[in-house]
Phi, psi and omega in degrees: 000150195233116190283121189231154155183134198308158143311148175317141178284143183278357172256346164323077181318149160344285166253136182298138186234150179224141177256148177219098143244144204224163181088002163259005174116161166295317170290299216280337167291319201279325154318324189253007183257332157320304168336316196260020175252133176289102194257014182284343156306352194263317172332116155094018182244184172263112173263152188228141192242147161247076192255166187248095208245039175291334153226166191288103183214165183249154156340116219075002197248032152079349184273312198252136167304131201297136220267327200290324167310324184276346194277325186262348155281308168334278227268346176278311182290345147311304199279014175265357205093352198296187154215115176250171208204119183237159179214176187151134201256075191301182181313177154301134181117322185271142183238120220288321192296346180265336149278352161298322163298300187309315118037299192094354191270008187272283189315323164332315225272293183284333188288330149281006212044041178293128151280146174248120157251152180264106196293344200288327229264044161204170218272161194275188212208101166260128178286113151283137183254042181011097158104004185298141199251351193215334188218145174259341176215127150302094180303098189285104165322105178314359165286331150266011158285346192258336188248152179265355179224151172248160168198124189256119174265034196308155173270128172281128193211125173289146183264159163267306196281320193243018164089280169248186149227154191203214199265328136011285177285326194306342175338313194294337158317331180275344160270159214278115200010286159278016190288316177325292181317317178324323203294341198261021170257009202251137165345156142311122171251134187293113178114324163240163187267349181279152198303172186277339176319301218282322169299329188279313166311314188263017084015278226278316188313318179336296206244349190222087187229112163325127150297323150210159183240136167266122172239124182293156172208036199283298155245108170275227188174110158242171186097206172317031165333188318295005186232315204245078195209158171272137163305139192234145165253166197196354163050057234201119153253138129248139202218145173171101202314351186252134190287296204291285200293010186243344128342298198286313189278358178275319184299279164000306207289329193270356170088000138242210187220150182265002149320346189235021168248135209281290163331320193268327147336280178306330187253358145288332168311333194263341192084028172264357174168197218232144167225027193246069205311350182297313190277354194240101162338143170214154157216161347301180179312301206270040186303003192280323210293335184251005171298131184196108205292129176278146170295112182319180115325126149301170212232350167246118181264348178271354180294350178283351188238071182316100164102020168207132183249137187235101174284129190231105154228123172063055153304160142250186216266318190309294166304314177313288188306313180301325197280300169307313184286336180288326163310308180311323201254275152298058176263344185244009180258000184249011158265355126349316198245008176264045224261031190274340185088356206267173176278152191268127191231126168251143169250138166215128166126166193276314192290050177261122155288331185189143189221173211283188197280141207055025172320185184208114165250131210250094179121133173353285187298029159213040171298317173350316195263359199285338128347295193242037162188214191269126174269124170225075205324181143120167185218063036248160167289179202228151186315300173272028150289294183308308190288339181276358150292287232238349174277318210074010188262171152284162194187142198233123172251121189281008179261345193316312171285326189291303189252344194252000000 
């Protein structure tokens, strides 16, 4: 087992500074918020770009990193000397290169001679984590021991599960294919109230932290994150060698504070970085001017669906968003395939001891249950699973690529 934890970023100022520019496009924000990190430490180095390209979506559409942002980190660290790289180990199911394609990022790529990797397809490199509280070790994509700078490109969003995800989190892309999923199955850790997720991210922060972060904010996503949310646009770069303050004025910006997301708390509590906006340089003065508050996760997801119940225990975010968006698309054709009028029970996620009887269990982790109600394979399944299960016909959801 190989004890690892990044180095301090070589762009890291005395006191954390976060850049914020906006209104000019996605490319021309990321370049001028870019001006101000001295990228000439990067000459002669191996850079790995980190976006957040986990599912299959296209450009703009609040899910995926906007491809000009990365087009426009590409092109500073060329012209800094670099040797870049962009990579990423999406959900289950997705194969990266093909999001990278949907994406907008293949052609970006090749015209610069940008290699794209698929972070999944070699064996991970496990990480101890000193002191770790909710996970002791990490399966690591082996691609960040081989580059010498990380650099995390997240999209600004709001979560259902950890409140945002920002650069902080986009990390977890850097674990190695289902290693991911774990964190959102893990046991009530004794002594806190906060979910074990939120304890495990700041785990992983401990030891697995961006040299630097770019958060796209160009088309974010509130409401239902990381997928099934409405896009929201905000036309916004934040760039800052320390990830938890470029976390934090991005919360700020999205209309909360990251004292109230629970990962960025603990792991500013640990020293991996500052969310004490008191404490934090921002430029320009009136960067408040792109502040535009986003619609949280709702705190009942059934109230949205009337007369359908969602059992959730230890989902991952990947089944959630497929169960919701398919709810979003048919919450009112499948009581078609109901006609008793009784209410409707979905299940997702591992921890169910038991669910009532004719439940619709959605997703691998709950074969355990398919005796006692309707199975619906897959990890996570796609919209037109669920309808060739309840229809009994084949059935095609042309949206199926797109979004999940």
């Amino acid at each position: 087992m190989r004890s690892y934890t990044v180095a301090d970023s070589p762009f890291r100022p005395a006191d954390p500074t976060v850049y914020v520019m906006g209104g000019c496009g996605p490319y021309a924000n990321t370049r001028a918020a870019l001006m101000h990190i001295d990228l000439s430490l990067a000459r002669g180095k191996r850079v790995l770009l980190k976006p957040n390209a986990g599912r299959m979506a296209s450009a703009g559409s609040g899910i995926v990193t906007h491809p000009q942002v990365i087009a426009a980190a590409i092109d500073a660290f060329l012209e800094a000397g670099a040797e870049v790289a962009v990579g990423e180990s999406p959900i289950v199911g997705v194969n990266a290169l093909e999001a990278f394609a949907a994406m907008g990022v293949t052609e970006i790529a090749q015209t610069r001679n940008c290699p794209l990797l698929d972070m999944d397809t070699r064996p991970f490199v496990e990480v101890a984590i000193p002191g770790g509280i909710a996970i002791q070790t990490l399966n690591v994509c082996p691609e960040v021991f081989e580059y010498d700078l990380i650099v995390s490109l997240p999209v600004m969003k709001m979560h259902m599960h950890t409140g945002v995800t920002l650069a902080v989190k986009n990390m977890k892309g850097c674990l190695w294919r289902r290693s991911k999923v774990k964190l959102h199955m893990l046991p009530p850790v004794e002594g806190y109230q906060e979910k074990p997720i939120d304890i495990a991210i700041a785990d992983m922060a401990s030891v697995l932290r961006p040299h630097l972060a770019i958060i796209d904010g160009t088309v974010g996503m509130e409401g239902l994150g990381p997928s099934a949310g409405q896009k929201k646009s905000l036309d916004v770069v934040v760039v800052s060698a320390d990830a938890f303050a470029a976390d934090a004025v991005a919360c700020r910006l999205m209309g909360t504070q990251a004292e109230h997301i629970p990962h960025l708390r603990i792991g500013a509590e640990r020293g991996c970085g500052v969310i004490d906006l008191d404490q934090i340089t921002v430029f320009p003065e009136d960067w408040r001017i792109w502040s535009d508050p986003f619609c949280p996760p709702p705190q009942n997801l059934t109230l949205e669906f009337p007369n359908i119940t969602i059992l959730d225990r230890n989902s991952c975010s990947a089944c959630q968003s497929t169960l919701l968006l398919f709810l979003k698309r048919y919450g009112t054709r499948i009581f078609d395939y109901f006609p008793n009028g009784a209410d409707i029970h979905f299940a997702i996620g591992k921890g169910h001891d038991q669910v009532p009887e004719g439940t619709l269990c959605i997703g691998n982790c709950t074969l355990r249950h398919q005796n006692s109600g309707i199975f619906i394979p897959g990890c996570p399944p796609v919209a037109s699973q669920i309808l060739t299960v309840l229809s009994g016909k084949p059935s095609v959801d042309t949206e199926d690529k797109g979004e999940l």
